[in-house]
C-alpha positions as semicolon CSV with decimal commas, in nm:
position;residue;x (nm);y (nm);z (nm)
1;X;-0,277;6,094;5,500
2;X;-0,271;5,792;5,699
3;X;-0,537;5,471;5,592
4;X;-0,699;5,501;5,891
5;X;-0,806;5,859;5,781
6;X;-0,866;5,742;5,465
7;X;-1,089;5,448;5,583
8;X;-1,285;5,675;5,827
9;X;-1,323;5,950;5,518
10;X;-1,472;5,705;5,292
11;X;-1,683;5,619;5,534
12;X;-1,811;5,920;5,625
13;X;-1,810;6,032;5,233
14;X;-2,063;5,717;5,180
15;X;-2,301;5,828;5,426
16;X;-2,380;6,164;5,416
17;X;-2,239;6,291;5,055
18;X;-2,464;6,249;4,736
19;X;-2,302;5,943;4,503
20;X;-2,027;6,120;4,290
21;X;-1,826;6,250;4,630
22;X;-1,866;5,914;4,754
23;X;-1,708;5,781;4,423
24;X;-1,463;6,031;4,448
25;X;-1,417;5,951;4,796
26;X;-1,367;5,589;4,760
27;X;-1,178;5,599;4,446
28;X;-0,863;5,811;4,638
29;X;-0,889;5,531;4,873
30;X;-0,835;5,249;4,638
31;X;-0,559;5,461;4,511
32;X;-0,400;5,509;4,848
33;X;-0,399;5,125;4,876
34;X;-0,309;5,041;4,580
35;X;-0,149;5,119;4,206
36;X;-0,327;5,437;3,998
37;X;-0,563;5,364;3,763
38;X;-0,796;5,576;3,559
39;X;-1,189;5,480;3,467
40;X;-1,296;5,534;3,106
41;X;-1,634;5,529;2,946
42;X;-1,615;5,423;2,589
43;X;-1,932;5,401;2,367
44;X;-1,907;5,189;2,093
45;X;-1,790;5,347;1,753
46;X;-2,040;5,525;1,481
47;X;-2,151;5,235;1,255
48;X;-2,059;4,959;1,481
49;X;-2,318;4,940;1,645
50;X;-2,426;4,576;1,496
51;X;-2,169;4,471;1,676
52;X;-2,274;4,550;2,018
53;X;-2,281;4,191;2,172
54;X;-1,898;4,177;2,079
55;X;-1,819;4,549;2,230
56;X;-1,973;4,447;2,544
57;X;-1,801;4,106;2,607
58;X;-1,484;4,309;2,578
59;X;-1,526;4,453;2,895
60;X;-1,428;4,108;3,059
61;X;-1,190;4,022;2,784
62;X;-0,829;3,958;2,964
63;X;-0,697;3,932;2,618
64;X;-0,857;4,342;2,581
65;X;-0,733;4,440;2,846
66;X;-0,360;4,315;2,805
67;X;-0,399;4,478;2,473
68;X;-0,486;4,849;2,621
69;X;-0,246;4,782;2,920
70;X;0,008;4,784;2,577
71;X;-0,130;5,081;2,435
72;X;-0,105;5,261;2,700
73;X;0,298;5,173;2,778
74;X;0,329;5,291;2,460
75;X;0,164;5,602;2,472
76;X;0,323;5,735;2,804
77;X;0,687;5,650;2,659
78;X;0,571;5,841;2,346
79;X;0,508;6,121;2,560
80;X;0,825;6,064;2,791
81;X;1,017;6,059;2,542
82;X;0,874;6,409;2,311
83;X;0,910;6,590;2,652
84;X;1,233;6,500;2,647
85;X;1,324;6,674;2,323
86;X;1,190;7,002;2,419
């Protein structure tokens, strides 16, 4: 699908669809453009809660986010490599 499609899609999708199609709509489109990325709610832990202020500045933590971006190299090589045994 061409961006111009895409463009004209997410236009449409914003003004006639109810929010989550638009979402949906506009979230293919930033994909289209760019690299894949995924969207994750995370509520704070059971019996962290007293530390709320810190859980929230974490969301605009570059330090945080380096840290998942890790994690999650790790994970899908993990995975790469136990499909590759069976």
């Amino acid at each position: 699908m061409g961006v111009n499609n895409l463009v004209k899609k997410w236009i449409k999708a914003r003004d006639r669809k109810p929010e989550s199609e638009y979402e949906e709509a506009k979230r293919k489109f930033e994909m289209a453009m760019g690299q894949p990325f995924i969207t994750i709610k995370l509520e704070i832990p059971v019996g962290f809660e007293k530390f709320s202020s810190e859980f929230l500045k974490l969301e605009k933590d570059y330090q945080f986010h380096e840290d998942v971006k890790d994690l999650i190299k790790k994970r899908l090589l993990l995975d790469s490599r136990l499909k590759k045994r069976t």
